[in-house]
C-alpha angles and dihedrals in degrees: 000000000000128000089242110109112232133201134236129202113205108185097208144040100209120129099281083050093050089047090051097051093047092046083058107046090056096049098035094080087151090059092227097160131042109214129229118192131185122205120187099203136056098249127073112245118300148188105275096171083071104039095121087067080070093073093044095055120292129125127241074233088060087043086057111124096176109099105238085259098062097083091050097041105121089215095055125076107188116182121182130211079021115121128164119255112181134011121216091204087185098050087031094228130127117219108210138206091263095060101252127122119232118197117209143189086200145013142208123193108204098153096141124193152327126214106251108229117207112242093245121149106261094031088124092049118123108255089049115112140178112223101217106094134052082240088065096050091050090055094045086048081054099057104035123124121205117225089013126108125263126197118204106190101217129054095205123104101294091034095065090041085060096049083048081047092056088041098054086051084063092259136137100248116203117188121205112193120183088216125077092255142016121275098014099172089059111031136038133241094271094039090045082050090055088038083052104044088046100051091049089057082057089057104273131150104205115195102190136166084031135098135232111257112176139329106234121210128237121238076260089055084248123136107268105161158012118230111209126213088243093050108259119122127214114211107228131181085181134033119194116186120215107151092141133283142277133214112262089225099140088119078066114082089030090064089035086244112155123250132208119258077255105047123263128105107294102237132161134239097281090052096261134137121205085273108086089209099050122077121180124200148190112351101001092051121095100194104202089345092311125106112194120206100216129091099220086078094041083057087050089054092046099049085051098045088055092048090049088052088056095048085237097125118267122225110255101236116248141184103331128231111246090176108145128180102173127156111227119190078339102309119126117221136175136176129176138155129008088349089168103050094240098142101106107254095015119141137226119229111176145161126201120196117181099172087065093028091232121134117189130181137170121204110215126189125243091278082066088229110071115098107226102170146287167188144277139171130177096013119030096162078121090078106084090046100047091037105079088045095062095128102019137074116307110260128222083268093071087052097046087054099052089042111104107266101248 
């Protein structure tokens, strides 16, 4: 480590960029790097996991992840509505979209995501809206109509936090899921069935098991409706799409970095690109080939990247955790470890109970006593309890949750 400050260059403020600044600005008590950070919107980094608080009364102010002493901080640039648009690998600087160069010793990519939109005819329509930013959520607020129908195109996580979104702006939210249930990545068939039958009591149309066909204009060119592979037709005044996310890995091809089969930065274990000087973090990363959605690994990668900086040995990054306990419209649900059963032998230990509308399982391993992972739905007050077990031995807990309710 030399006296000489260095600079490095991170390209997003999301909430792994944000993590990584923060990580370094605590370690780094020598000050050895003065930090750059590019933030494409105009907000610093918030807290994405919560943006449909947004809509219920918080604040982006309240959504605010930055400490008050970030902005003042003499080793951190942070420049908003900045965001890097091309890398000289050979000359290490970073042009930006406002048409300075930047030169680094290091660089982290932590770009995130993009929503992925369905090439559906009237996906472009006004009236037609993305749910990631707190932009889109003030244009949605803008169009809302209160009383009248939505349609969000996608039943997984964000999808459903969309519908609650809409909801929440007094309209009539609809939800059309290619797969046979809602939140199929982190619940079953039996567990999507209680998910389904609870959200419609809080007022939700769910569409599953069909394909979006179309969105149809209005005599104004507005979007009016949503055309389903089966024929119906859903009126809409608004359309959100939600069908899932994409790296944001475009810098890529430019600076001849590799990229995953799936899109995302290729980086190893440790974070790192081919380059030696170029990290990449959270959404955009495709750790081993492999990008995660969450942003209990981003904050992994994050915490590992600012150690490595510091030449103080950052944590390869292993198999991630992709645990969630979330409440959707009121509906607890929770999903960790091995929720599918895929581990070869495992076995399947579940209780269904329609008159509470709660759904439990444990996955054990072949030595029917391993506790591998689960599910819950309706009460997942279990959680805390089955989560730190997840490769030992299943606790009382497990027992007590399968047992008929007296």
């Amino acid at each position: 480590m030399t006296g000489k400050t260095r600079t490095l260059v991170v390209a997003g403020h999301g909430m792994a960029g944000h993590r990584l600044v923060e990580e370094l600005r605590t370690l780094d008590t020598a000050g050895s790097w003065r930090v750059v950070v590019l933030a494409e919107e105009p907000h610093a980094a918030y807290d994405r996991v919560a943006l449909s608080s947004y809509l219920d009364g918080r604040s982006a102010a309240d959504l605010s992840l930055p400490a008050p002493g970030l902005t003042s901080d003499p080793r951190v640039s942070l420049r908003l509505a900045t965001a890097a648009a091309s890398i000289d690998r050979a000359a290490r600087t970073v042009t930006t979209t406002a048409g300075d160069t930047i030169g680094y010793d290091a660089l982290v990519l932590a770009t995130g995501s993009k929503p992925f939109v369905p090439p559906v005819p009237g996906r472009d329509l006004p009236g037609c809206f993305t749910y990631r930013t707190l932009a889109d959520l003030d244009a949605i607020r803008e169009a809302a109509a209160p009383g009248r129908p939505g349609v969000v195109v996608g039943g997984g996580l964000l999808g459903l936090e969309a519908a609650n979104a809409l909801r929440l702006l007094g309209m009539e939210p609809h939800v059309v899921e290619l797969a046979p249930r809602l939140m199929p990545v982190q619940v079953d068939a039996a567990g999507g069935g209680v998910l389904g039958r609870r959200v419609a009591q809080r007022g939700l149309h769910a569409h599953c098991g069909v394909a979006t066909a179309s969105v149809q204009a209005g005599p104004d060119g507005r979007a009016a409706g949503v055309s389903l592979a089966d024929g119906t037709v859903l009126e809409a005044s608004v359309v959100v799409f939600s069908a899932g996310v994409r790296p944001r890995d475009e810098l890529a091809a430019p600076a001849d970095l590799d990229r995953g089969e799936r899109g995302g930065f290729l980086v190893d274990a440790l974070c790192r690109t081919q380059d030696s000087r170029i990290w990449a973090i959270g959404e955009c990363a495709a750790v081993s080939g492999r990008c995660h959605g969450l942003a209990a690994p981003g904050y992994r990668m994050a915490e590992s990247v600012a150690r490595q900086l510091l030449g103080l040995g950052g944590e390869a990054f292993g198999e991630p955790d992709m645990s969630t306990r979330l409440k959707l419209l009121g509906v607890e649900v929770a999903s960790f470890g091995d929720a599918h059963a895929g581990t070869a032998g495992s076995l399947e230990l579940s209780r269904l109970d329609e008159t509470r509308g709660t759904y439990a399982k444990v996955v054990l391993g072949a030595d029917c006593r391993t506790l591998l992972g689960g599910i819950l739905v309706g009460d997942a007050r279990a959680y805390a309890d089955l989560l730190p077990y997840v490769g030992r031995p299943a606790p009382s807990a497990a027992h007590r949750l399968l047992a008929p309710a007296s």
